[in-house]
Structure formats: C-alpha cells, structure tokens
C-alpha positions, -999 to +999 in steps of 0.1 A: +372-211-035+347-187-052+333-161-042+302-145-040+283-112-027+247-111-027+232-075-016+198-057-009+188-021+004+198-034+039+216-062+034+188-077+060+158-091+042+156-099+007+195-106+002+188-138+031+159-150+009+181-143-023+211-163-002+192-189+006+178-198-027+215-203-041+228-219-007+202-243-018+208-242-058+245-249-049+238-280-034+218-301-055+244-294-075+272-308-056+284-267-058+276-256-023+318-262-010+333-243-038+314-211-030+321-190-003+286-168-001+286-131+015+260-108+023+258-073+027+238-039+018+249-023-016+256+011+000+284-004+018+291-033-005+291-022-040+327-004-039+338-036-037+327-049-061+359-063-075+365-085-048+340-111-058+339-133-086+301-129-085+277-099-074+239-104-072+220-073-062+183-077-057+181-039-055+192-007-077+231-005-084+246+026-102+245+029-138+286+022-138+286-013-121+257-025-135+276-052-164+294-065-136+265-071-111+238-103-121+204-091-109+186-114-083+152-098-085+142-137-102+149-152-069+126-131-054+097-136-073+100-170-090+101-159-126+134-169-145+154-185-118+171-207-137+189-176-162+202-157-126+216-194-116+230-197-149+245-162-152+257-174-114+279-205-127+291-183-156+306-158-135+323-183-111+334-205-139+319-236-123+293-244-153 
C-alpha cells in the first residue's frame, strides 16, 4: 500500500478539497485501494516528510523539502490538474 500526505496551513480546509479531488482521481482509475491518503497541516506534517511515498502541499513548504513535495495548488483552482495527478502516479510508482 502507498502512501500519501496531502497538507494545507491547517490541515482543515483546502487539504480536504485537495483530498477529495484525488480520492476521486484514484478511482476512475481503479487506484483508490492501493493508496492509503493522510491529511494533516504542514507545520506538524512536513518533518515527516519521509514517511510518505507522496507529499502534496497546497501551501508554502521550506525551501529544503521543496523537490520532494508535488504542489497541489492545481487542485485548487482547476488549472493543470492533470500534471499534479501525473507527478502523483510518478511518485507512487502506480503509472
């Protein structure tokens, strides 16, 4: 099982709308059992960091994580949704 951590400012608002939209990505394509999806706030999330295979942020991470994390700020506004879902499947190896 994969996994996956999906973060905001306070882990409240925009990382459920950010959830959602891959919860629902995952299924149509058959994904949605081979992911295990987490949420959380980056303050208290991003130190581990390396316990995910994936980490989508739809907020500011520090400079030093940034190559690791896959920015979700697409799933918020519409506009190139389909490269965050493809970066997604990259970084779990499911593509």
């Amino acid at each position: 099982m994969k996994t996956l951590m999906v973060v905001c400012g306070s882990g409240i608002a925009t990382s459920t709308l950010a959830e959602g939209k891959i919860k629902e990505f995952l299924e149509e394509k058959g994904l949605a059992d081979k992911v295990k999806i987490y949420k959380g706030n980056v303050a208290e999330q991003i130190n581990n960091i390396d316990d995910y295979d994936a980490f989508v942020s739809t907020t500011v991470v520090p400079d030093d994580v940034q190559e690791k994390v896959i920015s979700g700020v697409s799933l918020l506004t519409g506009v190139g949704e389909d490269e965050v879902y493809s970066q997604i499947l990259n970084k779990l190896g499911l593509n």
